[in-house]
N, C-alpha and C positions, 0 to 999 in steps of 0.2 A: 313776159315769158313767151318762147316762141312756140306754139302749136305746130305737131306734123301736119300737112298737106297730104300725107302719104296714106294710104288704104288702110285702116285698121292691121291688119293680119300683116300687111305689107309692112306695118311702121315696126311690129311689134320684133319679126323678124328680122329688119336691118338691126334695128338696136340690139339683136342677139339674149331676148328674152322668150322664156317657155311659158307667159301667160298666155288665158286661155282666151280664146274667140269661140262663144256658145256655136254648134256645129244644128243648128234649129231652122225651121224654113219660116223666119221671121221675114216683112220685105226687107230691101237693101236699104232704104233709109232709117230702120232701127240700128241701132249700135249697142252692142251690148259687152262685157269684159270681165274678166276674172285675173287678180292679181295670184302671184305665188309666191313663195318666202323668198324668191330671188327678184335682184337686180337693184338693191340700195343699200347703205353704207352702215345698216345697224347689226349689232354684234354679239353675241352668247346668243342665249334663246330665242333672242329679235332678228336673227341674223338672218335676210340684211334687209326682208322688202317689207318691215312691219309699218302697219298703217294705225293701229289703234293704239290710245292713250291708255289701257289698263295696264295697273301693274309701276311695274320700274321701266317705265318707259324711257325712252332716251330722247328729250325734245330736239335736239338739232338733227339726229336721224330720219326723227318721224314728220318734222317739216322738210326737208331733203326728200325724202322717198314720197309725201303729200304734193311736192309740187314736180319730182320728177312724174307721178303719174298722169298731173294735169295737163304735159303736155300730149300724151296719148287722146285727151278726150277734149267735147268742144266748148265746155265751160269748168269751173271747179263745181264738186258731186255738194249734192244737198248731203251732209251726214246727218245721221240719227242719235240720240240716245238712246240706244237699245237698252230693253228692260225686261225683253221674255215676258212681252205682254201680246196685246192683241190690238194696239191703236195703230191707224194709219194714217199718214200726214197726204193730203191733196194736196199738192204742189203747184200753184198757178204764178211764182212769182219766185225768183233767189231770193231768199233772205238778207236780210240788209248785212254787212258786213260789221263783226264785232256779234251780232243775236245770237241766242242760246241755240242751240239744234232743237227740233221739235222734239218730243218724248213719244217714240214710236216703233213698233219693230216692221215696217213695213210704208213703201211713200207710192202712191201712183199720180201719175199727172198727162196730160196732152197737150201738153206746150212743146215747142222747138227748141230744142237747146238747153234743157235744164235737163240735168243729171241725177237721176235716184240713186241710191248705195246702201250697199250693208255692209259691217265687217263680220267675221266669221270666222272659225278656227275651229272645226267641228260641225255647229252647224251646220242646216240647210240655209244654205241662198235660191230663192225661188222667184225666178224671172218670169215677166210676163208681155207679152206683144196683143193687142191687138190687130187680127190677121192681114188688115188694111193698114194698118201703120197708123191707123189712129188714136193710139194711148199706148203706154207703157205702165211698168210698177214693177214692183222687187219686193219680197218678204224676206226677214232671217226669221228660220223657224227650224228651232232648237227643238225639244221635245215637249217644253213646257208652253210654246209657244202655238205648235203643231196641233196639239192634245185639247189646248185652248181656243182654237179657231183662227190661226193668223190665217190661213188661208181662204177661208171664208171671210174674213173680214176684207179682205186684200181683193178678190175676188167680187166682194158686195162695193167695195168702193171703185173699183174698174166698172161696173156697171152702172154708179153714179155718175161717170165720165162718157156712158153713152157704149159702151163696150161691153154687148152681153154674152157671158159665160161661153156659149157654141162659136160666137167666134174670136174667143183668145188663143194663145199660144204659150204654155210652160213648156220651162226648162230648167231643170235641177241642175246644182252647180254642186261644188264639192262639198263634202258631207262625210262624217264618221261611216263606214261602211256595214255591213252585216254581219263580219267577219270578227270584229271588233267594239261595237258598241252594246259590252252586257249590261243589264237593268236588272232592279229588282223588281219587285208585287206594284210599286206605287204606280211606275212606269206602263206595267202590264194593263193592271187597273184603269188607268188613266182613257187605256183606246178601248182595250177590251171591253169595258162595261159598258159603254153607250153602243160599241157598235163590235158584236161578239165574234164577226167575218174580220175583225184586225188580226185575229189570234194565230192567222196563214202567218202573220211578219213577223213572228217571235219562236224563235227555236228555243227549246229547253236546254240549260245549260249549267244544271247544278241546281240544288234544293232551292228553291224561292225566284233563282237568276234565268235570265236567259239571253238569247244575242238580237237585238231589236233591228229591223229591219226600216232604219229611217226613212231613205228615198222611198220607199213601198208603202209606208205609212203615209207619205207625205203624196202618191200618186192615189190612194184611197180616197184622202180629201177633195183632191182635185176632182176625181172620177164623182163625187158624190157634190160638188159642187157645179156641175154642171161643165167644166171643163176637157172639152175629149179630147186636146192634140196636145200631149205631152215628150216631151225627149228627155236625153240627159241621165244624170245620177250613175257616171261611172267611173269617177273620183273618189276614193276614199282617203279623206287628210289623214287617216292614224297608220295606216299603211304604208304610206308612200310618204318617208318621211324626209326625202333629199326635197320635194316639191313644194310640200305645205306645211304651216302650222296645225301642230293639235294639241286641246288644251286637257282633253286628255289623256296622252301620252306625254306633256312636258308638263303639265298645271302654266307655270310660270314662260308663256309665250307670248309670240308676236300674231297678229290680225290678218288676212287676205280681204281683199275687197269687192264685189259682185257690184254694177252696177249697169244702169241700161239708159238710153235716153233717143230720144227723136232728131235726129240730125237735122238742123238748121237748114231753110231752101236756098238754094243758090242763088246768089244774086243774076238778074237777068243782062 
């Protein structure tokens, strides 16, 4: 397969695609990307740039659109089994070809050239740089994952890698928005009990419901993990439904992708 040579932004643009290039003052040797339901060959509610296997997947599509996006990037992405947990995979080596994906909602590593990813469809995807370009990592953190500590885990393991907390760099990727993601008690409960300043990201919105304010939620954690230079989260998937999948607006949908990784050195 042939890789672009071309600039990230630059490549994404000839090809005549609206994925996203994180807009973060990470350095230039991070690379990071966010797919959108365009620009591959899959069809009804996969239509057309679905990347995940849940559901009624269409396998010739979703290896079509898996290896059109490999040529955008500089190796193929480590994927996860995502499980709406809080485990995170340290990354020091591609897995051997044919291996299971780890069992994790989140990968950090400091190696060149290897690729972290999440899929997402609602979700937060939450990217991470160290501000030297010394580590990267990525979290999907859903509500149940959010509530649960992915962030703090994702966080406590980038500081395993030598990268502490004041100098990383988040960036929220696209996410169900404010506008659009009502909850019940469990959800309220879930932030609000431990920590009762969550209760600013929940508007009331009918007896028991209200509208959860994810990226805000998900900027509390950070803020409370020691994290201070955050972007992003002004994407909402259930809104903006020509750009992205949402899984709750269609249930039975196709995946976007978030991934980040350290760009390989140039040979001399």
């Amino acid at each position: 397969m042939k890789r672009t040579r071309l600039p990230l932004r630059a490549a994404i643009r000839d090809a005549g695609l609206d994925w996203i290039v994180p807009d973060w003052p990470a350095p230039a040797e991070i690379g990071a990307l966010v797919t959108t339901r365009h620009g591959g060959p899959g069809t009804g509610a996969q239509a057309s740039m679905n990347l995940g296997r849940d559901g009624d997947h269409e396998p010739a599509a979703l290896a079509a659109n898996r290896h059109r996006l490999d040529a955008f990037l500089p190796a193929t992405p480590v994927w996860l089994d995502q499980v709406h947990g809080t485990a995170v995979a340290t990354l020091d080596r591609v897995p051997a070809p044919g291996a299971p994906p780890p069992i994790a909602d989140a990968a950090v590593t400091r190696e060149r050239g290897i690729v972290c990813a999440v899929l997402t469809a609602d979700c937060l995807p939450v990217l991470f740089a160290e501000r030297r370009g010394n580590a990267v990592g990525i979290a999907h953190a859903g509500w149940r994952g959010l509530a649960a500590g992915i962030v703090e885990s994702t966080v406590a393991a980038m500081r395993g890698l030598g990268a502490h907390p004041r100098d990383l760099l988040a960036w929220l990727g696209p996410g169900i928005g404010p506008e659009a993601f009502e909850v019940g008690g469990e959800v309220h409960a879930a932030f609000c009990d431990c920590d009762p300043a969550a209760a600013s990201c929940f508007v009331p919105h009918g007896p028991g419901k209200w509208r959860a304010d994810l990226a805000g939620l998900a900027r509390r954690r950070l803020a409370a993990a020691g994290v201070p230079h955050v972007s992003g989260g002004d994407y909402c998937t259930y809104r903006d439904a020509t750009r992205f999948f949402s899984h709750r607006r269609e249930r039975a949908t196709g995946r976007m992708a978030a991934l980040v990784w350290r760009a390989a050195l140039a040979p001399p």
